[in-house]
C-alpha positions as CSV (number, residue, x, y, z in Angstrom):
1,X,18.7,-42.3,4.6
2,X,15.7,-40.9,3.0
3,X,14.5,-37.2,2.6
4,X,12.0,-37.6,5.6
5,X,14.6,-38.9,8.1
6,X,16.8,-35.8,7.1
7,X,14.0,-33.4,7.8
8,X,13.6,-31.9,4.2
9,X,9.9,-33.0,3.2
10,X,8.5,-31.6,0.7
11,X,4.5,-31.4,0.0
12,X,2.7,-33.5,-2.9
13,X,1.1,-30.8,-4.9
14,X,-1.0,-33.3,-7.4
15,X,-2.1,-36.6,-8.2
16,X,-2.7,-37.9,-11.7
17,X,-3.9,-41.5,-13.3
18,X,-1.5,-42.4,-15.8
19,X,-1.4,-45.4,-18.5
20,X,2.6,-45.6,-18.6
21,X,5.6,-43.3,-18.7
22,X,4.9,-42.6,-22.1
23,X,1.8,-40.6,-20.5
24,X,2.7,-39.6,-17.6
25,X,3.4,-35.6,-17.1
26,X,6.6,-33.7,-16.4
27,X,7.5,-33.4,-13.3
28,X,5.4,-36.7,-11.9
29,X,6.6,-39.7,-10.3
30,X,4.8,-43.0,-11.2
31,X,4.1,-45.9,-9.0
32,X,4.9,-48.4,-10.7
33,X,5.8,-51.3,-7.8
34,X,3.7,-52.0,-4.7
35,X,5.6,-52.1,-1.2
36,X,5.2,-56.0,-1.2
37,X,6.9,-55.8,-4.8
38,X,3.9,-56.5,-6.9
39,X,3.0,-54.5,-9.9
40,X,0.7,-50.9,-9.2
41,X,-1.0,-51.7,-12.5
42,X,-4.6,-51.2,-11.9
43,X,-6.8,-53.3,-14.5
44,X,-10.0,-53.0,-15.0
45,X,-11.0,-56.9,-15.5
46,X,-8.2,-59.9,-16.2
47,X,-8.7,-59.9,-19.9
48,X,-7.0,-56.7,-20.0
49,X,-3.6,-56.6,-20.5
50,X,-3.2,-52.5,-20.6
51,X,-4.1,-50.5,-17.3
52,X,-3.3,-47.5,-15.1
53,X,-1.1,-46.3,-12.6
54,X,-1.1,-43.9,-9.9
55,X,1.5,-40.9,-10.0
56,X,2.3,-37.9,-7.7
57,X,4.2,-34.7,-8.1
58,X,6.3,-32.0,-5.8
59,X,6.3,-29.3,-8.0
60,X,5.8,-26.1,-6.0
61,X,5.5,-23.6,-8.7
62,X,1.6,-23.2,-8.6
63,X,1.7,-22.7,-5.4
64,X,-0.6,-25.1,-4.3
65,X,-0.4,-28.4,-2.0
66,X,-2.6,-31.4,-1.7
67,X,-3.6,-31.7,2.1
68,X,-5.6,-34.6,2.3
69,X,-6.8,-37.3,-0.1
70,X,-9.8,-39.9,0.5
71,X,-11.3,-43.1,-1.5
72,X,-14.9,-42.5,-2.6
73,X,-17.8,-45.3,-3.9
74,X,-19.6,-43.8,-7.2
75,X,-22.8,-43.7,-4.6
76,X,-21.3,-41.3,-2.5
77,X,-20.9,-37.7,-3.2
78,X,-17.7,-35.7,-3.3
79,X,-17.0,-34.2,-0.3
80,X,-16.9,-30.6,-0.4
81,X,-13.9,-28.5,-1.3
82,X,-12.2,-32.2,-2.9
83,X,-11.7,-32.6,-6.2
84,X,-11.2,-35.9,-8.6
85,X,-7.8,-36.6,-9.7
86,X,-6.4,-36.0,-13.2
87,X,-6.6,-38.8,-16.2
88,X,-3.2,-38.9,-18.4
89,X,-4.6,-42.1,-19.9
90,X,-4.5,-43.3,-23.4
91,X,-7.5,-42.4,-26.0
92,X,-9.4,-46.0,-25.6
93,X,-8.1,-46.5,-22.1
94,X,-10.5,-45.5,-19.1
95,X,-10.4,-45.7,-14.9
96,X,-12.9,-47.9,-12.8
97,X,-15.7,-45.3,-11.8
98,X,-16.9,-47.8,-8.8
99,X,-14.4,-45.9,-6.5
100,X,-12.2,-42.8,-7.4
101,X,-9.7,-41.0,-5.5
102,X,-10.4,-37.3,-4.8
103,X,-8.0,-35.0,-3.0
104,X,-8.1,-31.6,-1.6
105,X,-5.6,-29.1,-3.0
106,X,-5.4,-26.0,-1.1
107,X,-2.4,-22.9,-1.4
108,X,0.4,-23.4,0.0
109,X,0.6,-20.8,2.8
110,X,-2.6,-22.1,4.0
111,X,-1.7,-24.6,6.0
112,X,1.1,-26.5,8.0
113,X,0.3,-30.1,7.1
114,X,-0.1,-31.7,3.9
115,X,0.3,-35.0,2.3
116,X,4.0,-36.0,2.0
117,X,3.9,-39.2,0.4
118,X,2.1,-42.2,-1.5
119,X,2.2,-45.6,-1.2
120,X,0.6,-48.7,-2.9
121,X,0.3,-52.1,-1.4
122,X,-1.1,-55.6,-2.7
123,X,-4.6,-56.3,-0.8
124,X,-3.1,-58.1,1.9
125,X,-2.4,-57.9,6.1
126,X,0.8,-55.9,5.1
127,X,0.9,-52.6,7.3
128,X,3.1,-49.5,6.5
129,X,4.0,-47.9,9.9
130,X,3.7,-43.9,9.6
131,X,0.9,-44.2,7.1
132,X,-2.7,-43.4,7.5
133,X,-5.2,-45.9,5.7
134,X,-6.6,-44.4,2.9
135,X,-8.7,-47.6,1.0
136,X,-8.9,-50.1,-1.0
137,X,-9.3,-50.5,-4.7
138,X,-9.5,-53.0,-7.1
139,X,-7.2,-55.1,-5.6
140,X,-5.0,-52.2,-4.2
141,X,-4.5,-50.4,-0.4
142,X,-3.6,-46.6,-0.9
143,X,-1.6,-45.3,1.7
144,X,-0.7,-41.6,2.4
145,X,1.3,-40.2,4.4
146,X,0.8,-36.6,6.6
147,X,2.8,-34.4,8.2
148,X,4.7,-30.6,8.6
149,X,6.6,-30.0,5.2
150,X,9.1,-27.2,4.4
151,X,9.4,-25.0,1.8
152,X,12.6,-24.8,-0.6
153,X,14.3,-21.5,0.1
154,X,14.3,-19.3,-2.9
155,X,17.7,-18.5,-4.1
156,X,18.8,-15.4,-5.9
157,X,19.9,-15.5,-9.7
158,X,23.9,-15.3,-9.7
159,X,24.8,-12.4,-12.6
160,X,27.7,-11.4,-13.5
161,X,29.4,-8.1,-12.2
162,X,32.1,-7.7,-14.2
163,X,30.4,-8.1,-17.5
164,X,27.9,-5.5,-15.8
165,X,30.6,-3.0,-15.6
166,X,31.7,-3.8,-18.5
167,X,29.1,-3.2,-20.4
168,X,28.3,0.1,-18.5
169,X,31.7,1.7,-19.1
170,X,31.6,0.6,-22.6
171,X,28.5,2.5,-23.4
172,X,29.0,5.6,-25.1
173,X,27.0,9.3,-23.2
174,X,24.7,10.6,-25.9
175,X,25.6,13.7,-27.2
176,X,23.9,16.4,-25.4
177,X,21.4,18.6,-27.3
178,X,20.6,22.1,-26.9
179,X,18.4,23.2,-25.0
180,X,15.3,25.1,-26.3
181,X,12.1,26.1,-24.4
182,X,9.0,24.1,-24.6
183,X,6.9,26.9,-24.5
184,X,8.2,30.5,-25.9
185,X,6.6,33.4,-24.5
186,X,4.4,34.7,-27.7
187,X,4.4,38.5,-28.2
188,X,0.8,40.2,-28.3
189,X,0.1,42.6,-31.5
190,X,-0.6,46.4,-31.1
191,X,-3.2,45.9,-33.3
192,X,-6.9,45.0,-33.1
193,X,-6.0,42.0,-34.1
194,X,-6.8,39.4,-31.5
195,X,-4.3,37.2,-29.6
196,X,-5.8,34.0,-30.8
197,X,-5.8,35.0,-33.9
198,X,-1.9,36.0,-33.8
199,X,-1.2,32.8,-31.9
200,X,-2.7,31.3,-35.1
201,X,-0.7,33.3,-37.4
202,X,2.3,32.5,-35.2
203,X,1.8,28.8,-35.4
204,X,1.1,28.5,-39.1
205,X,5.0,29.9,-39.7
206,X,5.9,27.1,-37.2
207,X,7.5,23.8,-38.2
208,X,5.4,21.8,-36.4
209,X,2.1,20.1,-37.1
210,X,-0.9,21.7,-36.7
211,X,-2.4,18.7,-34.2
212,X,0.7,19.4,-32.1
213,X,0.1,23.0,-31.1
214,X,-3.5,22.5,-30.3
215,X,-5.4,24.1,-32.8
216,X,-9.3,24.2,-32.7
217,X,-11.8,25.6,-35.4
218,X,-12.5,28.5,-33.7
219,X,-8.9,30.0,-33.4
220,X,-8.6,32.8,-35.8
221,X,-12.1,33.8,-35.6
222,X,-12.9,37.2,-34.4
223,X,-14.9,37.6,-30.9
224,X,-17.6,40.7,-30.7
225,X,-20.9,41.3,-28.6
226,X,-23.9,41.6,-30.9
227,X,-24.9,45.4,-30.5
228,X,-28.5,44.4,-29.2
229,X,-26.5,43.4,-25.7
230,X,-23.6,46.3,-26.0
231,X,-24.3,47.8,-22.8
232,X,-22.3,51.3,-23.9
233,X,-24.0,51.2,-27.3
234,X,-27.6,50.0,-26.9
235,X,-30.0,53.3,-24.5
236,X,-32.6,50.8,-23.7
237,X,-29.8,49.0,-22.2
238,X,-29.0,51.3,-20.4
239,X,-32.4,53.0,-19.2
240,X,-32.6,48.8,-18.1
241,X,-29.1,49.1,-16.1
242,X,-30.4,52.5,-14.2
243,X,-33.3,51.2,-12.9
244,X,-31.9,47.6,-11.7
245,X,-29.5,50.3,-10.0
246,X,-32.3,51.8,-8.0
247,X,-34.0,48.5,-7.0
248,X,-34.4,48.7,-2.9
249,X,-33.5,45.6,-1.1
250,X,-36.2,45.0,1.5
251,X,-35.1,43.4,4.6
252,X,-36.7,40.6,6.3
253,X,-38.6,43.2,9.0
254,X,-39.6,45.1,6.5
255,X,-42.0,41.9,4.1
256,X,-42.8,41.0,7.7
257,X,-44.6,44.5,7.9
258,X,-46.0,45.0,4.5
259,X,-47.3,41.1,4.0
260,X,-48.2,40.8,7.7
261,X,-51.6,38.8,7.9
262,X,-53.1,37.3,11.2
263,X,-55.8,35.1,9.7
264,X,-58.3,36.3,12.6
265,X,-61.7,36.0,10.0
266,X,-60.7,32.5,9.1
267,X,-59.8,31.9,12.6
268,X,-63.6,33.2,13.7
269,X,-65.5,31.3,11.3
270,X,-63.5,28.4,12.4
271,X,-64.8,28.9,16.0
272,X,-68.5,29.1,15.0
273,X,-70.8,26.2,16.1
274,X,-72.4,24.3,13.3
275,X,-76.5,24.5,13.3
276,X,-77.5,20.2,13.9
277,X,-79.3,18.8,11.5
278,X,-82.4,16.7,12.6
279,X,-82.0,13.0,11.6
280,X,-84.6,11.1,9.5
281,X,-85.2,9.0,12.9
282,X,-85.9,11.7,15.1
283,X,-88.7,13.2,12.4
284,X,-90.6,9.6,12.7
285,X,-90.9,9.5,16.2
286,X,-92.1,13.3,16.0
């Protein structure tokens, strides 16, 4: 019985033109007899004794299916979302362009349906029950066949538990090393001298780099006010200090009172009526 009558189909995921087995890719099947037991060589004219065969492939691992597949003329155009079928050929072999098969390959997950199987027949009155009509070409019928497909279950990869543990109680524990704080507290100078200067002092008698501990070009230097802004040193400062002291915040009641302006003169000269001015038409007839 075949795979269909069981109930396990599985999907054709591309379809190639191929010049023999030599050419033909991994994983592809290649028609090489018709149904009425003729060869599936497609030639391009009788003086050629080299020519081309159809092959199919079930390889799920791209993820993709093919989920329907038509016969085009070179006049027509290719239908959207189709796609022309691969050429494994030889280097100075070539297809006939007058019609080409196209197919749709969409992903997997996409659909329910897809094209399960090919077949080839002779040009004749031979009919393959199950099989939707697909054309014909150069002296071939295409066939296809459509349907629900399933999927192969993924199975886990065995390993091996005992060589796990094994290997787990071979391994030795590293020895453990002391431990020692990432970050010792530093101890601030009674001195003038300033902390980042001593943290610089500190981290030259280190053992570590200098890029490691963060060191800048201003560590070490020595931070002072200039005395022109020394508040406590400077009496101009501090004549400027008093008297920002005594400013007196005004509320919004008092601008209101001491900026209050009606605008009753503009508002008056607004009212008055403009004198008319005779026009040059009215003089004449005076």
């Amino acid at each position: 019985m075949s795979a269909m009558e069981h109930g396990v189909v599985r999907p054709i995921t591309a379809v190639a033109w191929t010049s023999n087995t030599s050419t033909c890719p991994v994983n592809f099947t290649l028609i090489s007899i018709t149904e009425d037991g003729a060869a599936a060589n497609f030639t391009r004219s009788f003086a050629m004794k080299s020519g081309y065969y159809l092959c199919y492939s079930k390889n799920l691992t791209a993820g993709m299916v093919v989920s329907d597949i038509q016969l085009i003329s070179d006049k027509e155009s290719i239908p959207h979302g189709y796609g022309y079928i691969a050429e494994h050929l030889e280097s100075k072999a070539s297809v006939w362009k007058k019609k080409r098969v196209c197919v749709r390959v969409v992903p997997v997950g996409s659909v329910d349906t897809a094209v399960l199987d090919i077949k080839v027949t002779a040009k004749s009155k031979m009919m393959l029950q199950h099989y939707t009509y697909v054309g014909d070409v150069h002296g071939y019928v295409l066939w296809c066949r459509k349907g629900h497909f399933s999927t192969p279950t993924p199975q886990a990869k065995p390993r091996s538990v005992s060589l796990d543990i094994h290997r787990l109680s071979s391994e030795q524990p590293a020895a453990l090393l002391p431990l020692r704080p990432s970050n010792p507290p530093q101890l601030v100078p009674h001195n003038k001298m300033s902390q980042r200067r001593h943290s610089l002092h500190m981290k030259d008698n280190s053992d570590k780099p200098a890029d490691s501990q963060g060191i800048t070009a201003l560590d070490g230097v020595p931070f002072s006010l200039h005395p022109k802004f020394d508040i406590q040193a400077n009496s101009t400062a501090l004549e400027l200090n008093s008297q920002l002291n005594n400013i007196r915040f005004k509320s919004f009641q008092d601008i209101e009172n001491e900026y209050n302006y009606t605008f009753a003169m503009e508002e008056s000269a607004a009212k008055r009526t403009r004198p008319s001015v005779p026009t040059e038409g009215a003089q004449t007839a005076q």
